[in-house]
C-alpha positions in Angstrom: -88.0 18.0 -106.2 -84.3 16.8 -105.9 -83.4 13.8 -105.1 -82.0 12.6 -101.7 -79.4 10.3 -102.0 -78.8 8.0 -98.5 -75.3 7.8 -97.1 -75.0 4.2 -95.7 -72.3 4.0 -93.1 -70.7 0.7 -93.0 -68.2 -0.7 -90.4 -65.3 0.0 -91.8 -66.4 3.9 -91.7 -67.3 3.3 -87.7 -63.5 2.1 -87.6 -62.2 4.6 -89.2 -63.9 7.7 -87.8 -62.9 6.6 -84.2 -58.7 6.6 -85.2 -59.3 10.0 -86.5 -61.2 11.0 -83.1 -58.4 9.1 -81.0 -55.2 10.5 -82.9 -57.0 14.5 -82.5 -57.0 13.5 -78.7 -53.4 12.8 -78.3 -53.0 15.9 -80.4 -54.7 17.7 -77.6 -53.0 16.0 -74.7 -49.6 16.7 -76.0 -50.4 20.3 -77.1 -51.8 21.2 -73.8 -52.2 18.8 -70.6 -49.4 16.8 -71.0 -46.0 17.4 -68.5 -43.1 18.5 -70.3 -39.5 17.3 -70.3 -38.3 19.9 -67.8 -41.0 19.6 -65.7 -40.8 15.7 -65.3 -36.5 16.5 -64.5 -37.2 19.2 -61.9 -40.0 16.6 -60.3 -37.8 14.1 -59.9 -34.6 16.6 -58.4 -36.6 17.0 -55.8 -37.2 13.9 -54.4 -34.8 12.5 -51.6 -33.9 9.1 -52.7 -32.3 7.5 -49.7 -29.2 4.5 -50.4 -29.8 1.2 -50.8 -27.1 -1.6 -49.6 -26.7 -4.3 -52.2 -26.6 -7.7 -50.2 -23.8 -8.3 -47.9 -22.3 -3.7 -48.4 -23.2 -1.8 -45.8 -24.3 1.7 -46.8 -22.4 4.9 -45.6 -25.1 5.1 -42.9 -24.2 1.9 -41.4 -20.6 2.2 -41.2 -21.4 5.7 -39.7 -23.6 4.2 -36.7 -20.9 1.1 -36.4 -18.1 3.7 -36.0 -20.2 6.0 -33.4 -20.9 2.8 -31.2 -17.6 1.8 -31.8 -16.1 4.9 -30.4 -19.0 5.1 -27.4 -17.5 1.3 -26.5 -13.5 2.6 -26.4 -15.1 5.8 -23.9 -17.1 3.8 -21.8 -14.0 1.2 -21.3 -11.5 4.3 -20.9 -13.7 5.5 -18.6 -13.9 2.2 -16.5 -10.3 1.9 -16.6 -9.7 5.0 -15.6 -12.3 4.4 -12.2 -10.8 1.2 -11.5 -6.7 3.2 -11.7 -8.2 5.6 -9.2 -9.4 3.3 -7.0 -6.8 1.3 -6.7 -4.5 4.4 -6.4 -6.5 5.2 -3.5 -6.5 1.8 -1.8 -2.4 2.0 -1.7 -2.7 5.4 -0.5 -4.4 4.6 2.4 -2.3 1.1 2.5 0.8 3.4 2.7 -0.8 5.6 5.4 -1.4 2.8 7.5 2.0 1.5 7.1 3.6 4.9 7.9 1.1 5.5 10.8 2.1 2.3 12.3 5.9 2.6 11.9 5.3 5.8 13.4 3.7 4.1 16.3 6.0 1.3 16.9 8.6 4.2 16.4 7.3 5.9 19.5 7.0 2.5 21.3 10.7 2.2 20.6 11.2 5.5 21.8 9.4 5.4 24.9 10.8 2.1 26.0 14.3 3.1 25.5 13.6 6.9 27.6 11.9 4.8 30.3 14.6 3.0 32.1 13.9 -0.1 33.8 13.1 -0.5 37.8 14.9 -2.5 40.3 13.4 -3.5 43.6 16.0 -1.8 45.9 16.9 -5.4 47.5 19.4 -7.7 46.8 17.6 -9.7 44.3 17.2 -6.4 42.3 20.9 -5.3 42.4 21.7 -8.5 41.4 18.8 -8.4 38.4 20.9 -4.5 37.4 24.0 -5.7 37.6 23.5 -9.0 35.4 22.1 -6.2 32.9 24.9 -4.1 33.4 27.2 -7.4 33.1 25.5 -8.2 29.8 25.6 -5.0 27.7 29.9 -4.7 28.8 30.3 -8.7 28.0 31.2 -9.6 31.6 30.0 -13.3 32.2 28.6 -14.0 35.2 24.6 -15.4 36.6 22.7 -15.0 38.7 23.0 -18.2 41.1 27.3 -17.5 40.7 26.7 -13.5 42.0 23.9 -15.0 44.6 26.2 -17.8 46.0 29.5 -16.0 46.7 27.7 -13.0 47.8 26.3 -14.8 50.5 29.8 -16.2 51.3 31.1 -12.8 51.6 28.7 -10.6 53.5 25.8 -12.4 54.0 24.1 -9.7 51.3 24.6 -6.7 53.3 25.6 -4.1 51.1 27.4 -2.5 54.3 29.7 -5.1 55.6 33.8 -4.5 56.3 36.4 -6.8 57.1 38.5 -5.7 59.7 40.5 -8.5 60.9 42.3 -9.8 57.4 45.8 -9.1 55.9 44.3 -6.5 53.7 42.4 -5.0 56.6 45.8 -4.9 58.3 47.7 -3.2 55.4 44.4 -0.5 55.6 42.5 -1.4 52.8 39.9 -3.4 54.2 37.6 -5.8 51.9 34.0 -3.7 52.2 30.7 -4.4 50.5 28.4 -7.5 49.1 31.6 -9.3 47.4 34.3 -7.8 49.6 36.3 -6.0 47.2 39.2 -3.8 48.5 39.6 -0.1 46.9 42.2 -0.8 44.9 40.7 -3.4 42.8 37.4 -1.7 42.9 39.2 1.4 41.1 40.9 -0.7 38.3 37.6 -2.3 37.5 34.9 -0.3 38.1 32.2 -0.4 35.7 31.8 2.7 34.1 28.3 4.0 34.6 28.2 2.9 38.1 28.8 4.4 41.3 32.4 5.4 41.9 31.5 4.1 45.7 32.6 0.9 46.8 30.1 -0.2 49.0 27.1 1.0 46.4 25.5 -2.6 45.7 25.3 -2.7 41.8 28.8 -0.9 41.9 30.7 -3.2 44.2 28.8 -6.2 42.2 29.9 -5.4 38.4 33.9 -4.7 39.5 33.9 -7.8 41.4 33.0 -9.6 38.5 34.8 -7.4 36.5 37.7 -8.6 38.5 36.5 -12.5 38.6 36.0 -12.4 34.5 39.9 -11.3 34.2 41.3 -13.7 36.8 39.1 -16.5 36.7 37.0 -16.2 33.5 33.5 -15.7 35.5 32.2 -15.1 38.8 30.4 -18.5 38.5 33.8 -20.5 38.7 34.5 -18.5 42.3 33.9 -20.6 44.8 35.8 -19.5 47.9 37.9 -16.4 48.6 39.5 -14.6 45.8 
């Protein structure tokens, strides 16, 4: 019978065995399972990798959403401006209208005033009041207590009255009317505007002191017969 010889495994055959086991493995691995170069390149083409900022850059992304508010800041202000000129064009619109509307107004005031001629009671106090306005628009002095006193020294205030007993009555122009003018006198200063009568109140009043102005410088400084 042959003989059986033992085979005594010691450590360092333990050691050994398991390099040889562990370098077939990553024989394996890289033969089939592993990922190739190509593979691990397209992997990582496909991943998105956003920007980072370093500290204190801002990233194209940032100045993109500074600019966008920036711009959305000049609109809305443009905008505001742009409200606040229209408003304030209307308000002197409708500051202009008013103006207009109420020179137009004081226009037609004016306008009906100066159609609308004044009223005089028909009495002696109101030929006087015409006259004096009469008086004052042709520059003939004259007021009212100097027309008053020496028509009441003439006739009395009656509008009608004739002297028919004086020289002039004699030589046929007798003095007639509130200040007893005679016709010649009347006819070199009559008032134009006025009656061409001599015994009309207002008429006979302005030539007489018409008259007065040129002789005596005023009615007022008549204080007898003139």
């Amino acid at each position: 019978m042959p003989r059986i010889s033992t085979l005594r495994i010691t450590r360092s055959h333990k050691i050994a065995t398991a390099v040889l086991v562990a370098a077939g493995s990553v024989t394996a691995i890289t033969a089939t399972g592993g990922p190739s170069e190509a593979q691990t390149t397209a992997t990582r083409s496909s991943v998105s990798v956003e920007p980072v900022a370093a500290a204190g850059v801002p990233t194209a992304k940032d100045a993109a959403e500074k600019a966008a508010k920036e711009n959305a800041a000049k609109e809305a202000a443009a905008k505001k401006a742009a409200a606040k000129a229209l408003a304030e064009k209307a308000t002197a619109k409708k500051a202009a209208e008013k103006e207009r509307s109420e020179k137009q107004a004081a226009n037609r005031s004016t306008e009906r005033k100066a159609v609308t001629p004044k009223k005089y009671a028909n009495n002696l106090d109101g030929w006087i009041r015409e006259s004096l306005d009469i008086m004052d628009k042709k520059n003939i002095p004259g007021s009212y207590e100097g027309l008053h006193r020496n028509i009441m020294r003439e006739s009395s205030g009656n509008p009608n009255a004739v002297n028919d007993w004086d020289i002039n009555a004699q030589n046929g122009i007798p003095s007639k009317g509130l200040l007893q003018v005679i016709q010649p006198t009347f006819d070199a200063y009559h008032v134009k505007g006025t009656p061409k009568k001599l015994t009309d109140p207002v008429a006979n009043i302005t030539a007489a002191a018409n008259y007065a102005a040129d002789r005596y410088g005023s009615i007022d400084n008549v204080d007898s017969a003139y």
